[in-house]
C-alpha positions, -999 to +999 in steps of 0.1 A: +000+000+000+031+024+004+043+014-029+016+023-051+029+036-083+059+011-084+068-005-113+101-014-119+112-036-091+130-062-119+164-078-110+197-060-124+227-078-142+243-086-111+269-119-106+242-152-105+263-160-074+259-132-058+218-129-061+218-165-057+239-158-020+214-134-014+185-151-022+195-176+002+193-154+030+163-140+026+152-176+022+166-188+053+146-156+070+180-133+077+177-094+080+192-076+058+212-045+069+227-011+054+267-025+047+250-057+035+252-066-003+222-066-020+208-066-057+203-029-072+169-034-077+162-046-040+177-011-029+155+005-057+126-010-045+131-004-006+138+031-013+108+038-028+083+020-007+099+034+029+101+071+013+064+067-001+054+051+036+076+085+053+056+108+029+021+090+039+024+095+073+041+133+066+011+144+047-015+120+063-008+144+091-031+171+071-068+161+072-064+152+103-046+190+111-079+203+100-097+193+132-074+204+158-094+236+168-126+222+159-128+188+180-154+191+203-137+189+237-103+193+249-101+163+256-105+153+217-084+185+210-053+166+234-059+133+216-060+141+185-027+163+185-009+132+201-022+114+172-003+137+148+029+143+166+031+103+163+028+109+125+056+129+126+077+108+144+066+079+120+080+100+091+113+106+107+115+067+115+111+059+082+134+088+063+162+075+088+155+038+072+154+052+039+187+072+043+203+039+052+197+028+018+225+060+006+193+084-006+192+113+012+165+128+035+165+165+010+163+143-022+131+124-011+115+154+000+120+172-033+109+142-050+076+143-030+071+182-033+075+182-068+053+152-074+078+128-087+068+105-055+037+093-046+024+089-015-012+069-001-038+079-022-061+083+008-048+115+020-061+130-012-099+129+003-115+155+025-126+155+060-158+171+059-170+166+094-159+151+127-171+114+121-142+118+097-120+119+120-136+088+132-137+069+102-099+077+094-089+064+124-107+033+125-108+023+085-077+045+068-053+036+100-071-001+103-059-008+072-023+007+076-023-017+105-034-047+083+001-041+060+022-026+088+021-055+109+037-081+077+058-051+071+075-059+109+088-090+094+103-070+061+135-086+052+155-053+053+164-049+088+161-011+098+122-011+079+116-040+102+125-023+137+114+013+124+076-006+123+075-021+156+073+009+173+049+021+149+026-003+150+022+000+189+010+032+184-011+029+152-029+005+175-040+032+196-046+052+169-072+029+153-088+024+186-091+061+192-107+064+156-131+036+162-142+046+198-151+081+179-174+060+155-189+042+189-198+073+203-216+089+172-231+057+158-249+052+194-254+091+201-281+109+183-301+103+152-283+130+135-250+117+148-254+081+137-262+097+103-228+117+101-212+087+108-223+070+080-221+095+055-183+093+066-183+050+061-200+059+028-172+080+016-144+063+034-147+029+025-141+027-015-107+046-007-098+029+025-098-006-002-080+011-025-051+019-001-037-021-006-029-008-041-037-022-072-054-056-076-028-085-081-037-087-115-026-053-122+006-059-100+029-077-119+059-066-095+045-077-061+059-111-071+092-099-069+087-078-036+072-114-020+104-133-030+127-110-016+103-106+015+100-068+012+060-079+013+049-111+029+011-109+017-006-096-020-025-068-022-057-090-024-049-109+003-040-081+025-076-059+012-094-095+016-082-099+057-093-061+062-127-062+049-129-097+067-122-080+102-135-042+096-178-055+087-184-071+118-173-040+136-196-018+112-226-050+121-217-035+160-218+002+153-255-003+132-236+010+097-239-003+065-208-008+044-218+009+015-213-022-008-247-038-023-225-072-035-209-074+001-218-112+012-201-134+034-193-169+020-202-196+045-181-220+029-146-196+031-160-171+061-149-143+037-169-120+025-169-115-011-173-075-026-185-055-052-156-043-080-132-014-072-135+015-096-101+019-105-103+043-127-110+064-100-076+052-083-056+057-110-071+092-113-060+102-077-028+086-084-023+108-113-025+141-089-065+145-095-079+134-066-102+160-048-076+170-024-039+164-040-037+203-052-043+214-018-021+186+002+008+200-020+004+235-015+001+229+021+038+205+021+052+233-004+046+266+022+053+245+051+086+239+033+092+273+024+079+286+058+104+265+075+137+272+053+149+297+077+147+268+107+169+247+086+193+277+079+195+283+111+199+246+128+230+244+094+245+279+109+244+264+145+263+228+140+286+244+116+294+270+148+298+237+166+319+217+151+341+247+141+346+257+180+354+219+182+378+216+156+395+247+176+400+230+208+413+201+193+442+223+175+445+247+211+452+208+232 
């Protein structure tokens, strides 16, 4: 799901020893780490799933920004900043994996300011009202969790610690969202009914978040040999809708799926077609939203250029007054 738009995760021209060495670890279930030899595309392809993953959680931190002053207690107001620093942090997790990789922290960032990376096509969707808040929580981060928690068993070593950590908190985060949905689905008539306009527009994009249907995904083999992804895209979108209806049967909402229908013979429930077209088009940059996420990552970057000067200025005053007392002893 952090890899959307990748497509080119083909082996190079390495030595057939070599990739055959290294298959073997990852066979034989060993991490991989940062002075480790590895295939060019396996550092292709890790690059640009972590960076993609650090730019979800950097701007997934916006809709969510938009109900800081407007949550309707402090209380709410406390929980969900709390929610957002851990966003940050998340980001500067994964950036710190990524620049183990050799790509550094500025390029990524330009890459996803001026569009050249992707990031979760979710983000691109408003948050209209405060069961949105809800319904992010409980389906947009219920379904992070769902990959997230194969991602903790990744092959590359500092991606597979960096999502321990967070995990344990995009636990709480889910919880937090779903607990919102409790209190509006049982609350008043005109609560209940937010709360369902929010599943009705949350739930389409919260399925596409696992990417692209294996079908369409011709690299995901790849990514599953070499253990960057222990589960397909299907699989992972079929285990989420498994676990998130009985919790919409508890909170009275209807998915908003006419062809949902569980399968007594599998206990899966089997679902009406994706409109991918509409995926593809959010993927593109056309999604309701992806004008305004950018402009909002663009100013904050130019807003903050003097912070960076500055924190530059001050090691560079460090390390000079250290270099100093090294030539005075």
């Amino acid at each position: 799901m952090y890899s959307q738009g990748l497509r080119d995760s083909a082996a190079g021209d390495e030595p057939v020893e070599l990739l055959a060495a290294f298959q073997a670890r990852i066979d034989k279930e060993e991490k991989i780490e940062p002075r480790d030899w590895m295939p060019a595309a396996y550092r292709k392809t890790l690059i640009r799933q972590i960076s993609q993953h650090a730019h979800s959680e950097i701007v997934g931190q916006l809709p969510e920004a938009n109900w800081v002053t407007r949550a309707p207690t402090l209380k709410r107001k406390l929980i969900l900043l709390a929610k957002i620093q851990d966003e940050a942090g998340h980001g500067l997790y994964l950036y710190s994996a990524a620049e183990t990789l050799g790509e550094s922290r500025k390029k990524m960032y330009d890459d996803l300011l001026s569009g050249k990376a992707k990031y979760s096509s979710i983000f691109n969707y408003p948050t209209l009202n405060w069961a949105d808040i809800g319904a992010v929580g409980w389906l947009v981060d219920g379904a992070a969790i769902m990959n997230q928690v194969a991602l903790c068993r990744t092959s590359y070593g500092p991606y597979s610690r960096s999502m321990v950590r967070i995990c344990k908190e995009e636990s709480f985060h889910q919880r937090q969202g779903y607990e919102i949905m409790v209190k509006m689905a049982h609350g008043t008539a005109q609560q209940k009914a937010m709360a369902q306009d929010a599943i009705n527009r949350f739930w389409w994009p919260a399925l596409m978040m696992f990417g692209p249907s294996d079908k369409d995904s011709p690299h995901s083999s790849q990514s599953m040999k070499w253990k960057i992804k222990r589960f397909s895209n299907d699989d992972l979108r079929q285990k989420f809708i498994d676990a998130t209806v009985p919790q919409a049967e508890y909170l009275g909402l209807t998915i908003p799926d006419k062809h949902l229908k569980l399968d007594d013979a599998t206990g899966s429930y089997t679902h009406g077609e994706i409109d991918w077209k509409e995926f593809v088009n959010v993927i593109k940059g056309n999604g309701p939203c992806n004008q305004q996420r950018m402009a909002a990552r663009i100013k904050a970057h130019k807003d903050g250029a003097w912070v960076r000067e500055a924190a530059e200025a001050y090691a560079k005053k460090l390390q000079n007054s250290k270099d100093n007392k090294k030539e005075v002893a």
